[in-house]
C-alpha positions as CSV (number, residue, x, y, z in Angstrom):
1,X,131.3,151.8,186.4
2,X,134.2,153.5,184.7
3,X,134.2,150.5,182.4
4,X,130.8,151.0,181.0
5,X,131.9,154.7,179.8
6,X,134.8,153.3,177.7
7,X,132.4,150.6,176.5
8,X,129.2,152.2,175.8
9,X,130.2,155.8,176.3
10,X,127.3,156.1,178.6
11,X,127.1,156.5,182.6
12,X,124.7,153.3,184.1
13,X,121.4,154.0,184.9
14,X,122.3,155.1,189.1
15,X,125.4,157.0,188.4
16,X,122.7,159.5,186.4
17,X,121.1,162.6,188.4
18,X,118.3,164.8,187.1
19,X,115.4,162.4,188.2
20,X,116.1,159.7,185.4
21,X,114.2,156.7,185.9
22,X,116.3,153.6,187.4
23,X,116.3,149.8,186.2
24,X,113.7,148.1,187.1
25,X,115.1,144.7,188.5
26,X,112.1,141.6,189.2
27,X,113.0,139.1,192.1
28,X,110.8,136.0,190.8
29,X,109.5,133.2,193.2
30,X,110.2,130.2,191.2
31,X,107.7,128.1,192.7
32,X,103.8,127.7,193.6
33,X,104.4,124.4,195.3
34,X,102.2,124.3,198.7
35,X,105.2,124.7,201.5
36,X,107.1,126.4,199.3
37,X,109.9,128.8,200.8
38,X,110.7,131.5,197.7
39,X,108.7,133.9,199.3
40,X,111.3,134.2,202.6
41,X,114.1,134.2,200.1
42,X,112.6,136.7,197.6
43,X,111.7,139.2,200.3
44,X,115.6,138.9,201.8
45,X,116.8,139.3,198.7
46,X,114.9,142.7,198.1
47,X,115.5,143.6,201.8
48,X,119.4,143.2,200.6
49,X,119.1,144.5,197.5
50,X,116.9,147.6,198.3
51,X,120.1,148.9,200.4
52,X,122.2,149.4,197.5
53,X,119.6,152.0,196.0
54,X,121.2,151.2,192.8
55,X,117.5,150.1,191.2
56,X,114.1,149.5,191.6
57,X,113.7,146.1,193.1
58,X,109.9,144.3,193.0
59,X,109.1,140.5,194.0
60,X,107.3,139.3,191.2
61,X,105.5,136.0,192.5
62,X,104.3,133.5,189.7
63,X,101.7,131.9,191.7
64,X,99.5,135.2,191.3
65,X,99.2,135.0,187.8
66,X,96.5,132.4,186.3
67,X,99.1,130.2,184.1
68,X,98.0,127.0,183.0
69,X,100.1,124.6,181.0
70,X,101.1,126.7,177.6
71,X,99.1,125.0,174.5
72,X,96.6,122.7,177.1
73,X,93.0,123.5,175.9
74,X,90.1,124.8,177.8
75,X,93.0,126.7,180.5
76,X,92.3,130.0,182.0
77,X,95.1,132.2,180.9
78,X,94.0,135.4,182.1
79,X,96.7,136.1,184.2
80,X,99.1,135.7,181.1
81,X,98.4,139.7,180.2
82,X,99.7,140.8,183.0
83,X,102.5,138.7,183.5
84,X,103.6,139.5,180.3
85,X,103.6,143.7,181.1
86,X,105.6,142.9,184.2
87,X,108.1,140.9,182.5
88,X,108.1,143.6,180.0
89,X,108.9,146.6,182.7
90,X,111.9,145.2,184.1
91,X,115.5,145.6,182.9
92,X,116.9,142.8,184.7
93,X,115.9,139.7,187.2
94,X,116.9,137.4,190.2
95,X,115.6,134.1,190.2
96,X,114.7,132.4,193.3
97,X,115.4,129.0,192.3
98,X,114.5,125.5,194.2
99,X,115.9,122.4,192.9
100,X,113.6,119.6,192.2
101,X,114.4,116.5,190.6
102,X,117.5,117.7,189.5
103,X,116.0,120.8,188.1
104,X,113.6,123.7,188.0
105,X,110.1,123.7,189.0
106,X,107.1,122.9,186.3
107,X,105.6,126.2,187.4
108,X,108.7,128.3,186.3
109,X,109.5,126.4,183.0
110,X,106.0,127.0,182.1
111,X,106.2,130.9,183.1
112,X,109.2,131.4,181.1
113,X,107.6,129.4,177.9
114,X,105.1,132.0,177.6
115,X,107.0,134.6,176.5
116,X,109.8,135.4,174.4
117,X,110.5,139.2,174.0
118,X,109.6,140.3,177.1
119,X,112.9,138.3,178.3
120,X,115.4,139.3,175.4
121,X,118.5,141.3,176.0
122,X,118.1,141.6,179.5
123,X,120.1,140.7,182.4
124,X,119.6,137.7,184.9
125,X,121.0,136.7,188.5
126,X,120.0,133.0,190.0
127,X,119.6,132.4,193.9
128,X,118.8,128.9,194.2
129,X,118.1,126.6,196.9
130,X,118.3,122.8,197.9
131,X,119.8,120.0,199.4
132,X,123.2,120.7,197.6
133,X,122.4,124.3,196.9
134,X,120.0,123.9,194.0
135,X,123.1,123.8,192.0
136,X,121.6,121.4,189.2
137,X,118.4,123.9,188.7
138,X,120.2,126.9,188.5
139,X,123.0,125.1,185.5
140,X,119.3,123.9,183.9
141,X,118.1,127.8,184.2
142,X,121.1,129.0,182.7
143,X,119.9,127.2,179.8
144,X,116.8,127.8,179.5
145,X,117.8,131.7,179.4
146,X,120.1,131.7,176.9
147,X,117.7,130.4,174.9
148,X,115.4,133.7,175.9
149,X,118.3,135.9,175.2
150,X,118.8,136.3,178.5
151,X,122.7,136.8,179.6
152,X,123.0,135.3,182.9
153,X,125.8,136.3,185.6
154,X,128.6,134.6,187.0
155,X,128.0,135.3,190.8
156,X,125.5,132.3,192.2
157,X,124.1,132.5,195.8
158,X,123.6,128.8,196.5
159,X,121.4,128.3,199.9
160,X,121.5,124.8,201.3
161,X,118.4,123.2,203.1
162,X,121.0,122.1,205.9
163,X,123.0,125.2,206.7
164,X,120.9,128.2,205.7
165,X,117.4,126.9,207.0
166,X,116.1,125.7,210.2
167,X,114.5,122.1,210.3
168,X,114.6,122.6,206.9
169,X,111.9,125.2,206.5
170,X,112.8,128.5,208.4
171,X,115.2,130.8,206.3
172,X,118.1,131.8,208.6
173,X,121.0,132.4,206.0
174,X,124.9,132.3,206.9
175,X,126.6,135.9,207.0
176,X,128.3,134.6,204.1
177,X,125.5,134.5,201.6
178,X,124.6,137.9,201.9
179,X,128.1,138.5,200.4
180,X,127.2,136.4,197.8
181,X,124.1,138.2,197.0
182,X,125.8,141.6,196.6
183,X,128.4,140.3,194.6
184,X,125.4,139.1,192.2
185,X,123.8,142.1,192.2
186,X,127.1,144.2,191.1
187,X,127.1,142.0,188.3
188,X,123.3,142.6,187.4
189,X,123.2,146.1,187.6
190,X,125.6,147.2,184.8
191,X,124.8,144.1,182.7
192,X,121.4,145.4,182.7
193,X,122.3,148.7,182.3
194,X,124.2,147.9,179.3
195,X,121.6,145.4,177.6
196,X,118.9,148.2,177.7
197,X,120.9,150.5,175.3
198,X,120.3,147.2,172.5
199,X,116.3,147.1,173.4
């Protein structure tokens, strides 16, 4: 991180000692679909992640928050409260992204449409899924977050339905991918590091 010292002039947030708090990074479950598999990939995402002990890593699943359509009448938003304080207590995020229709899910658009600056200047990583990788969600995310202010990485784990699942369904990645995911995550740790000294 000897880059971020001549940049900032600061140390990142898990080269510090003296019981500083870490980054808080949220893996977010892009999808509430019945069937859905985010919740396999979220939890080997942390599972990888939480090895580094480089952050605080929490799965942060929109399907537990009450979210109706943003702006439909008569909706029960109650859950939008305390999505919005967990959005807010993170420094950084991975998406778990699945590709339908050529793009993101209705659930997660509407997710991030309900807040603003709980998203800005903060740092983003996308692991997407489908049947060529969930490629054309993750290019439509992108977009979506620079919008929010949210600077995306490079790095893009891209899990297909025919090589990293079994009969479509059961979650058994190739070696490779976990690669992928660290080289993500080296990306999103001092990018969020860095954002959080302009919040």
């Amino acid at each position: 991180m000897s880059f971020l010292k001549k940049l900032f002039g600061f140390s990142s947030t898990y080269e510090q000692e003296g019981g500083k708090e870490m980054l808080k990074i949220g893996i977010i479950l892009g999808s509430t679909r019945e069937g859905r598999l985010s919740p396999q990939v979220g939890q080997w995402v942390k599972e990888l992640a939480e090895k580094r002990r480089d952050a605080e890593y929490e799965i942060i699943d929109i399907a537990e928050f009450k979210l109706p359509l943003l702006g439909e009448p008569g909706g029960d938003a109650s859950g939008a409260a305390a999505w919005s304080q967990r959005v807010a207590a993170c420094d950084g995020f991975v998406f778990i992204v699945q590709e339908y229709n050529h793009s993101i899910s209705g659930a997660l658009k509407n997710a991030l449409d309900y807040l603003r600056e709980e998203w800005n200047n903060k740092a983003a990583g996308i692991v997407s899924y489908g049947s060529v990788g969930g490629a054309r969600a993750a290019e439509h995310l992108r977009g979506i977050l620079g919008e929010l202010l949210v600077a995306d990485v490079r790095v893009h784990p891209a899990l297909s339905l025919f090589t990293d699942f079994e009969n479509g369904s059961v979650f058994k990645p190739k070696d490779v991918q976990a690669e992928s995911v660290n080289q993500m995550l080296d990306q999103v740790i001092p990018w969020s590091t860095a954002l959080k000294t302009i919040r």
